[in-house]
RODO-2510 file (C-alpha; in nm, 4 decimals, decimal comma):
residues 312
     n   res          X          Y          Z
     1     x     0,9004     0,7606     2,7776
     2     x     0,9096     0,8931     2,4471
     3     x     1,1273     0,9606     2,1773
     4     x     1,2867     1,2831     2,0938
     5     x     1,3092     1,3516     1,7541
     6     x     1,5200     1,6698     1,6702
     7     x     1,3698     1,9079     1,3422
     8     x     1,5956     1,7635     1,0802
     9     x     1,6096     1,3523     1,2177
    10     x     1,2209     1,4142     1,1571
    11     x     1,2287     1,5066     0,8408
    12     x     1,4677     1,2279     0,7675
    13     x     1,2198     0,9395     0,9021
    14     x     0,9461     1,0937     0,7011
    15     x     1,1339     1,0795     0,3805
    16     x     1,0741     1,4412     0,2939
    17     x     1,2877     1,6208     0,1091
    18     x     1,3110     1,9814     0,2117
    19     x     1,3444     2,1173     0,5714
    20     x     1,1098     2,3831     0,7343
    21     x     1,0979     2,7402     0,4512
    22     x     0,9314     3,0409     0,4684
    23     x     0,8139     3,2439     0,1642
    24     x     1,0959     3,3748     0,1151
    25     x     1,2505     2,9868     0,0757
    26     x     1,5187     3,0545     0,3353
    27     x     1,5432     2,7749     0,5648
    28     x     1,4165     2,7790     0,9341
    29     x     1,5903     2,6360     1,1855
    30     x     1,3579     2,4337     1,4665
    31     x     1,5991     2,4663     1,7887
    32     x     1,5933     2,2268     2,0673
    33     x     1,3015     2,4076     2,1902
    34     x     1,3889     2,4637     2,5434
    35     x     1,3865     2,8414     2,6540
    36     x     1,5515     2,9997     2,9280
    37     x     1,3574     2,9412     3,2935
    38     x     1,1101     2,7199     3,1286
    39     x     1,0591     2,3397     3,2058
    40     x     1,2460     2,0579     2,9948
    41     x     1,0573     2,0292     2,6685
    42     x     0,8563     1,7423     2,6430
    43     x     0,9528     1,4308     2,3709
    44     x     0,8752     1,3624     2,1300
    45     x     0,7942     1,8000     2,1054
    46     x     0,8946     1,9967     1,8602
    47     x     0,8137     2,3534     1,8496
    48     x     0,6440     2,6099     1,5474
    49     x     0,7733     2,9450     1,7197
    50     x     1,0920     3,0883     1,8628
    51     x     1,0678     3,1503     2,2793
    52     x     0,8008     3,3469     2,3620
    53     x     0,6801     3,3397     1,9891
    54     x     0,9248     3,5130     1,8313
    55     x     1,0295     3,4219     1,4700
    56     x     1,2401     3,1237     1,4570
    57     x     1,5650     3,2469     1,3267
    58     x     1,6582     3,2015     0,9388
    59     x     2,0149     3,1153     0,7632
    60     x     2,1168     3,0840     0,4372
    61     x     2,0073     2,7951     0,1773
    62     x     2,3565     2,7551     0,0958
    63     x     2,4396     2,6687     0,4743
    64     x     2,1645     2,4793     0,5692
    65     x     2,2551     2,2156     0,3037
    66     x     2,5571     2,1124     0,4741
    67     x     2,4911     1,7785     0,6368
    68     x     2,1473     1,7135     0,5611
    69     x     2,0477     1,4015     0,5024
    70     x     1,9889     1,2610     0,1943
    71     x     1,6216     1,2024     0,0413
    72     x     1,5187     0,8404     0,1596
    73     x     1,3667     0,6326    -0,0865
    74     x     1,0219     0,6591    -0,1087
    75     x     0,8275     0,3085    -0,0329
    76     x     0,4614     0,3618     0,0262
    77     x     0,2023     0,5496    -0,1128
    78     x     0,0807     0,8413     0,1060
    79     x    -0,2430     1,0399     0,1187
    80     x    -0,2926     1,3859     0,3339
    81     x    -0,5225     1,3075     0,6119
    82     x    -0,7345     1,6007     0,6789
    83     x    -0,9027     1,7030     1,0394
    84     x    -1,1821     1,5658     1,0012
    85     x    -1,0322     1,2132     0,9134
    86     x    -0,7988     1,2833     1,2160
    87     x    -1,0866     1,3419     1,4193
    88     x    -1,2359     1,0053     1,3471
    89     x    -0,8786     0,8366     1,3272
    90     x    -0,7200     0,6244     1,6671
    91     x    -0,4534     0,8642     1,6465
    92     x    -0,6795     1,1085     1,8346
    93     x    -0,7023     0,8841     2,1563
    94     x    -0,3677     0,8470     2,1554
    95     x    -0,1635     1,1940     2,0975
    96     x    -0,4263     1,4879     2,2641
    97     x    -0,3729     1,3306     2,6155
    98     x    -0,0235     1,3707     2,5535
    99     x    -0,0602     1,7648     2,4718
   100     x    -0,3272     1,8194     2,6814
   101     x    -0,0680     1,6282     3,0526
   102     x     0,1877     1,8874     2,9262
   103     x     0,0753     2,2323     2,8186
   104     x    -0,3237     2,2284     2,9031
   105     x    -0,6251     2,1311     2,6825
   106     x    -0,7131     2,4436     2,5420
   107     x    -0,5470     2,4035     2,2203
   108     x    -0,6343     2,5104     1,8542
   109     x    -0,5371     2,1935     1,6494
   110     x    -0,3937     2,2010     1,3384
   111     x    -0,3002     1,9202     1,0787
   112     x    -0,0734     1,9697     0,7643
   113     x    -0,0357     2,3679     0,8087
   114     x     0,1133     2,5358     0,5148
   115     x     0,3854     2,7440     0,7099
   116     x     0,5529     2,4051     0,8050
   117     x     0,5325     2,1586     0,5246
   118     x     0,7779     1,9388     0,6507
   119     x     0,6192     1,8289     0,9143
   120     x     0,2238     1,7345     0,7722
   121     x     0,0009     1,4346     0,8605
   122     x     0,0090     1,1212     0,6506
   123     x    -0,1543     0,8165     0,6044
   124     x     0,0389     0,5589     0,4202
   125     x    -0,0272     0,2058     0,2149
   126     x     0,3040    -0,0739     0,1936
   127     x     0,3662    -0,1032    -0,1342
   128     x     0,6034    -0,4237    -0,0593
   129     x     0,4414    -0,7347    -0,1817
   130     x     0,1395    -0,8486     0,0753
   131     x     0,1217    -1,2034     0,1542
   132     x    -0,2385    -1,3590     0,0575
   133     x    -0,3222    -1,7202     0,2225
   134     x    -0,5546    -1,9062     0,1588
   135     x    -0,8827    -1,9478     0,3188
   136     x    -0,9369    -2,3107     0,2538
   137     x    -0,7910    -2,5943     0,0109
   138     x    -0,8338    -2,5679    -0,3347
   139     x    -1,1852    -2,7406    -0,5112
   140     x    -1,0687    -2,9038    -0,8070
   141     x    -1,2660    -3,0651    -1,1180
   142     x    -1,1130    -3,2832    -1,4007
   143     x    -1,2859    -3,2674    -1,7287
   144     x    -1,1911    -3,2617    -2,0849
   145     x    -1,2578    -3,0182    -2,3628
   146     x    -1,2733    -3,1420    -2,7558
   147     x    -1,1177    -2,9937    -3,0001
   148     x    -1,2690    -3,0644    -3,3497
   149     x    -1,1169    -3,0671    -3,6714
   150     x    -1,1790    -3,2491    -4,0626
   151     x    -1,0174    -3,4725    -4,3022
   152     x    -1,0509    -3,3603    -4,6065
   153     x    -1,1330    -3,5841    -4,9488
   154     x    -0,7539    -3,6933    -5,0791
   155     x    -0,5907    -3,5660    -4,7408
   156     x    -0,4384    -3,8178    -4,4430
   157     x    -0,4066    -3,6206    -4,1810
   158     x    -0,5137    -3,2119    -4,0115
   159     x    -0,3549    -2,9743    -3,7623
   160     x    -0,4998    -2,9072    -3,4611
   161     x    -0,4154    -2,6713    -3,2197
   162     x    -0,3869    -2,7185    -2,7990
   163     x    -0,3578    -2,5221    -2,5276
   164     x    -0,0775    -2,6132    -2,3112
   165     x     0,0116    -2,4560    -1,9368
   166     x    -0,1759    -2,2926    -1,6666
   167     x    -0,3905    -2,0136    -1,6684
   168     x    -0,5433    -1,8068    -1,3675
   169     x    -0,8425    -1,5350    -1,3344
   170     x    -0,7736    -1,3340    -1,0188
   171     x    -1,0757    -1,1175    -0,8868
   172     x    -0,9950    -0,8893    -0,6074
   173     x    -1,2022    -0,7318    -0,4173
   174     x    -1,2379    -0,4867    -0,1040
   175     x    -1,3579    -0,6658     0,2055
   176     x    -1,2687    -0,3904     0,4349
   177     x    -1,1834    -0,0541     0,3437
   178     x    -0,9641     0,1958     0,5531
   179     x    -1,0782     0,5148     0,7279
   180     x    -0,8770     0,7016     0,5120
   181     x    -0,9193     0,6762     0,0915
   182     x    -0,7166     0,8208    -0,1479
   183     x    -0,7597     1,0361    -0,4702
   184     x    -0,6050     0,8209    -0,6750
   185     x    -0,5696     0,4211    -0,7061
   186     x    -0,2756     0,2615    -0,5346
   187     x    -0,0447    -0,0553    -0,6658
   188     x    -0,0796    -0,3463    -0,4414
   189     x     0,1035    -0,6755    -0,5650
   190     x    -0,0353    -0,9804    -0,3520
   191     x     0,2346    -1,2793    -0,3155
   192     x     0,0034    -1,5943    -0,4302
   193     x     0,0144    -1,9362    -0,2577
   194     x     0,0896    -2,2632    -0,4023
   195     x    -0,2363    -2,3641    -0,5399
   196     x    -0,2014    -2,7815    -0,4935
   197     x    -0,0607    -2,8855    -0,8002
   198     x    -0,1474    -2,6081    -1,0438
   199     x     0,1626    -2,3444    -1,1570
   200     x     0,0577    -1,9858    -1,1460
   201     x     0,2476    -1,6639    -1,0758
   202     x     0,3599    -1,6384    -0,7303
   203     x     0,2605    -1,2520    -0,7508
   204     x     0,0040    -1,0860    -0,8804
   205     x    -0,0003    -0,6975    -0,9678
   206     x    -0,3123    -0,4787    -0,9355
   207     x    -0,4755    -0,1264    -0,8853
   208     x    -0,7189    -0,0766    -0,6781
   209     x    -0,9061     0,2315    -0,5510
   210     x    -0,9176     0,0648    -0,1817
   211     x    -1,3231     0,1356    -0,1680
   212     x    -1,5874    -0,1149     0,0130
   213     x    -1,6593    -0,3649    -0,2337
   214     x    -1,4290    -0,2267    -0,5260
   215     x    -1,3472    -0,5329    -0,7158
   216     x    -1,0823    -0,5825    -0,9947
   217     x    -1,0373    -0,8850    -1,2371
   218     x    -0,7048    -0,9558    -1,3513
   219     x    -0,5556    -1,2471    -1,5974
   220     x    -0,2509    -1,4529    -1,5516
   221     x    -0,2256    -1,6705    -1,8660
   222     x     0,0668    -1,8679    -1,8609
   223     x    -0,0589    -2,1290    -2,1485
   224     x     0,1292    -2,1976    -2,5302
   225     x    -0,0572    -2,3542    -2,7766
   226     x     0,1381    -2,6089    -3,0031
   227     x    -0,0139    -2,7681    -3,3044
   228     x    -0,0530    -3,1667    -3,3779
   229     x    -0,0934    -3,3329    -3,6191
   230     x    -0,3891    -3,5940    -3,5968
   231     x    -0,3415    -3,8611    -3,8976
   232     x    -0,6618    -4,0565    -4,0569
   233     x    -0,7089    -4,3470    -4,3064
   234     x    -0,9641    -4,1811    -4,4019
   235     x    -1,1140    -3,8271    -4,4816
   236     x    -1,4115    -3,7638    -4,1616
   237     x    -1,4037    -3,5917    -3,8186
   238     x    -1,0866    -3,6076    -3,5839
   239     x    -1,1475    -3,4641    -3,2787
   240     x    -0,9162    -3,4289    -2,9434
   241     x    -0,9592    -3,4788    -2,5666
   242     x    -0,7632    -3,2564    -2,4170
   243     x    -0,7690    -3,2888    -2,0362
   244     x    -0,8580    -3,0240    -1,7810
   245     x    -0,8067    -2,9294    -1,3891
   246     x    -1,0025    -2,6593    -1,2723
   247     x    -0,9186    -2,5161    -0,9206
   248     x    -1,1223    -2,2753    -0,7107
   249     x    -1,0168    -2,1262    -0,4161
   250     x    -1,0248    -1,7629    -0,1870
   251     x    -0,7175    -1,5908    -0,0936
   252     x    -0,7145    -1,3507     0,2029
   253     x    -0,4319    -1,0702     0,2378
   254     x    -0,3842    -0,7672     0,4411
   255     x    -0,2556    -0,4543     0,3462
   256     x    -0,0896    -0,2131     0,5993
   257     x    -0,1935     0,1145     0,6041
   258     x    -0,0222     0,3504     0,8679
   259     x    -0,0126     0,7421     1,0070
   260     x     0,2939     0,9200     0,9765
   261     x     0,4169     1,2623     1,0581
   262     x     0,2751     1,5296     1,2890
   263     x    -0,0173     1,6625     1,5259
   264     x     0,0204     2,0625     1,5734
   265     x    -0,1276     2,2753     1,8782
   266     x    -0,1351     2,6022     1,8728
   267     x    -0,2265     2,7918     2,2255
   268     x    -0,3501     3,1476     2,2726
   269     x    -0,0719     3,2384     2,5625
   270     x     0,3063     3,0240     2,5529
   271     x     0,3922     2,6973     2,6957
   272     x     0,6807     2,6352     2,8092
   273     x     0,7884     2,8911     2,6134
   274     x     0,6314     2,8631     2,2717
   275     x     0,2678     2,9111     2,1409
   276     x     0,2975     2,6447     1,8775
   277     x     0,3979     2,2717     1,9210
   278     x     0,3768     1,9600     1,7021
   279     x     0,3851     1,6412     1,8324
   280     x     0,4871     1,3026     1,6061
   281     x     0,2370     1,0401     1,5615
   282     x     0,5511     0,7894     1,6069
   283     x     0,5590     0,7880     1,9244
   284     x     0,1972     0,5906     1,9172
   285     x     0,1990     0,2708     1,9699
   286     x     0,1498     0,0872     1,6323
   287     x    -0,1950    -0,0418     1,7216
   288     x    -0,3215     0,3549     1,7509
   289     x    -0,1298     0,4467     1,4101
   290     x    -0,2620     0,1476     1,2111
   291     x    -0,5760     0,1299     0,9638
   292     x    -0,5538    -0,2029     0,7740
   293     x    -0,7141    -0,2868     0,4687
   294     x    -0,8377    -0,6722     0,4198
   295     x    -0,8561    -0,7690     0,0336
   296     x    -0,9662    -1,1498    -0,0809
   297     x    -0,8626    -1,3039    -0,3989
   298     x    -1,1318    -1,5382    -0,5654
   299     x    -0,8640    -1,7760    -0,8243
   300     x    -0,9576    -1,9506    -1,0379
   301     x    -0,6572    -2,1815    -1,2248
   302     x    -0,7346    -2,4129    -1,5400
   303     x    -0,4083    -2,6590    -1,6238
   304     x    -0,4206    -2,7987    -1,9593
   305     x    -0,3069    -3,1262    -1,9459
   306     x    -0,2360    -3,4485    -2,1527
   307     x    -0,3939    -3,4826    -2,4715
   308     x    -0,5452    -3,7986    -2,6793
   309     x    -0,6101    -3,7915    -3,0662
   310     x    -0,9488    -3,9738    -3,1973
   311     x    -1,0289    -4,0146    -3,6159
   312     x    -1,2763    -4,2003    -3,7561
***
């Protein structure tokens, strides 16, 4: 059984602002759809004509703005999905059987027509934060770094200056790409695990084009340098040991990509009253309106840790 979503509920789920216009921007009203002497309209149905393909019936701006919902917040970044990527999409398994058990196969279909705006085809990305885990533990190294400095003739002592904190280097790449790329990069911000012992930012912004192998290296220094003082009897080297852990590990995350919106068909004689019906993509099971895209993290995290002072 599916859902039936009335014209302006629609737009409301899709987040788009404007009901159905004409050129003429007044404001067409959808209907219910069902005409006199023909069967009950299917759901999930919504339909592009009037009964028997007349002109859907018009009404001022002024009075279609009373009780329309109010613009939902926009929280994913959406591309237009053309045919041809709805041809090769799951979405196309899923929704022509539907048109095809209630009005006949010989449709014209149609995605993202320009008389009906309202009711395009999307494909979407989650901009929420995406959870990354991590493939395996972390492989961690202790060493030490020196830092070298100089007594000078009649001088006791120099300043030195150490790194202190935790710094990461965050490479992200593309494992697996959707079906369906955008024309411009999109913001993903992977949530980072706990690394074993090593403090880095739990999130980690990017952009990303969303390509096969398109990889991006990103930053996250979270060090302060301080200076000491290192005293001498003497004037001659003084050098310190300042100790490192190095951890190297790959994070996995997924990011949701989704279709949204509507499937048109347009027949050459009426169906159940109307030439021209769209159906939503909603109605899908999630599994037929999902195209995932599967991003690893390769961290690397340095902590700067305790320090020893050596003149001679």
């Amino acid at each position: 059984m599916y859902l039936i979503i009335p014209l302006t509920l629609a737009s409301a789920v899709l987040g788009l602002p404007h009901p159905i216009r004409n050129p003429s921007n007044s404001v067409l009203t959808g209907g219910s759809g069902a005409c006199p002497g023909a069967p009950p309209v299917p759901s999930g149905a919504i339909p592009g004509d009037g009964c028997n393909g007349a002109p859907l019936p018009t009404r001022s701006p002024s009075a279609s703005r009373r009780g329309q919902p109010k613009k939902r917040q926009d929280t994913s970044h959406c591309a237009v999905v053309t045919l041809a990527q709805y041809q090769a999409s799951p979405l196309k398994a899923g929704i022509e059987p539907i048109a095809s058990n209630e009005w006949g196969s010989d449709f014209n279909l149609v995605v993202n027509p320009s008389d009906f705006p309202d009711r395009p085809l999307h494909f979407c990305y989650s901009t929420s934060t995406i959870p990354a885990t991590l493939n395996d533990s972390p492989t961690c190294q202790v060493s030490i770094s020196q830092i070298h400095g100089n007594v000078l003739d009649g001088a006791t002592d120099v300043s030195l200056q150490v790194a202190q904190g935790n710094a990461a280097s965050h490479t992200v790449t593309t494992q697996k790409a959707s079906s369906i790329v955008s024309s411009t990069s999109v913001g993903v911000t992977l949530g980072i695990p706990d690394l074993g012992g090593i403090d880095v930012s739990q999130s980690l912004a990017i952009e990303s084009d969303l390509v096969q192998g398109d990889s991006h290296t990103t930053d996250d220094n979270q060090t302060t340098t301080i200076t000491i003082t290192a005293h001498a009897t003497k004037p001659g080297p003084c050098n310190i040991d300042l100790n490192l852990t190095t951890c190297t590990v790959e994070a996995t995350a997924t990011l949701p990509g989704f279709y949204t919106g509507f499937v048109w068909f347009n027949y050459p004689t009426t169906r159940q009253g109307h030439f021209k019906w769209s159906l939503t993509v909603e109605q899908l099971p999630a599994e037929q309106r999902s195209d995932n895209v599967t991003l690893t993290d390769s961290i690397t995290a340095t902590s700067y840790g305790n320090f020893t002072s050596l003149c001679t």
